[in-house]
C-alpha positions, 0 to 999 in steps of 0.5 A: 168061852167066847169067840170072836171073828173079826174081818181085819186085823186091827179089829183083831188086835182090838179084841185080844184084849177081852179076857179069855177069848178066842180071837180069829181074822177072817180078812174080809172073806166070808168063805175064811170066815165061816171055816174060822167060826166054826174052828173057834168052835172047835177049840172049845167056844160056847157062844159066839161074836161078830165084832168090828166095824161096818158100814150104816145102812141107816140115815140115823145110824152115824160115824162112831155110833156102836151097833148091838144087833138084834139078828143077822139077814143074809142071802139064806136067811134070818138068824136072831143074836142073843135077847138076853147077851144083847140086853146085857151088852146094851147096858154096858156100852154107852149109847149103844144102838139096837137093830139089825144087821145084813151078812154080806158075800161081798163089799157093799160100796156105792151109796145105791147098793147100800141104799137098795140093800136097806130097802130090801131087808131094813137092815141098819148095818152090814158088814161080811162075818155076821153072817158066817158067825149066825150060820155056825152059831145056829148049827152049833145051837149056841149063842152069838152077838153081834158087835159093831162100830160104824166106819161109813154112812149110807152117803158114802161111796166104799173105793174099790181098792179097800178090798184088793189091800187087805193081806192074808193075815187081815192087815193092809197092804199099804203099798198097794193102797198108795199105788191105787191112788196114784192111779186113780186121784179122783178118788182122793175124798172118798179114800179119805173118808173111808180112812177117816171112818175107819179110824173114828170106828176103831176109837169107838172100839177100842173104848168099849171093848173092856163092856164085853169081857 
């Protein structure tokens, strides 16, 4: 049985509709999600998946693109996905891109952190549940993937307000986004790019998600 963690609920949405799967919303806190990973474990999961949007780390990795990673890089260490579930999935998707993927604790928003951040690890995507799904997989010894569409390039700046609207349940908190921008306008672009991403990201989602059933 396959589960699946995701890190808001619109990815979430996204991935109920893979037959048989174990769906779980971790609202972008590693610390949720590490607890999710390991209780879609215990209802009965055999392998693994981080799936949702992320942001590129990598100048050749664009808007849209899906990502099929071929390990996680954390702060404690290297985890391999699958070879042979990656080949598969790989297969499915159309165009779909290879390489590695950084488990963050926390939001890497400035162009410098993201541009640091590929420097030190090579890494081509990040985002904040792979690395809970590699560390439960790995206890567990079962397999895990990693599923990725990209919602920011290396070049983009992420507002600060992104993480303090995320609700409980992984749903924004559109209130709290609106009143964020009132009160910062000069962050207008960025807001809109990230929206703008975002939406692109799930699109590309939402056309591959019947490839990994």
């Amino acid at each position: 049985m396959l589960g699946i963690l995701c890190g808001l609920e619109s990815e979430a949405k996204i991935a109920r509709k893979v037959p048989g799967a174990l769906v779980a919303c971790a609202a972008a806190s590693p610390r949720k999600g590490r607890d999710l990973a390991q209780g879609l474990v215990g209802q009965g999961a055999t392998k693994l998946m981080s799936f949702g949007i992320a942001g590129s780390l990598d100048s050749s990795v664009f808007l849209g693109d899906v990502f099929v990673g071929t390990r996680v890089v954390s702060a404690k260490g290297q985890y391999p996905c699958d070879e042979s579930w990656g080949h598969e999935l790989a297969d499915k998707i159309p165009h779909a891109k290879r390489g590695s993927v950084y488990g963050s604790e926390t939001l890497v928003a400035t162009v410098a952190e993201k541009s640091t951040l590929h420097q030190n690890t090579g890494c081509a995507l990040v985002d904040m549940e792979s690395q809970c799904v590699a560390e439960v997989a790995a206890t567990a010894k079962i397999p895990m993937i990693v599923v990725r569409a990209v919602c920011d390039n290396p070049d983009m700046n992420i507002p600060p307000f992104v993480m303090a609207a995320i609700a409980e349940d992984g749903s924004i908190k559109v209130l709290r986004a609106l009143w964020h921008l009132a009160c910062h306008p000069l962050q207008l672009p960025d807001i809109f790019q990230v929206t703008r991403g975002t939406a692109q990201a799930l699109t590309a989602l939402r056309m591959i998600v019947k490839s990994i059933s």
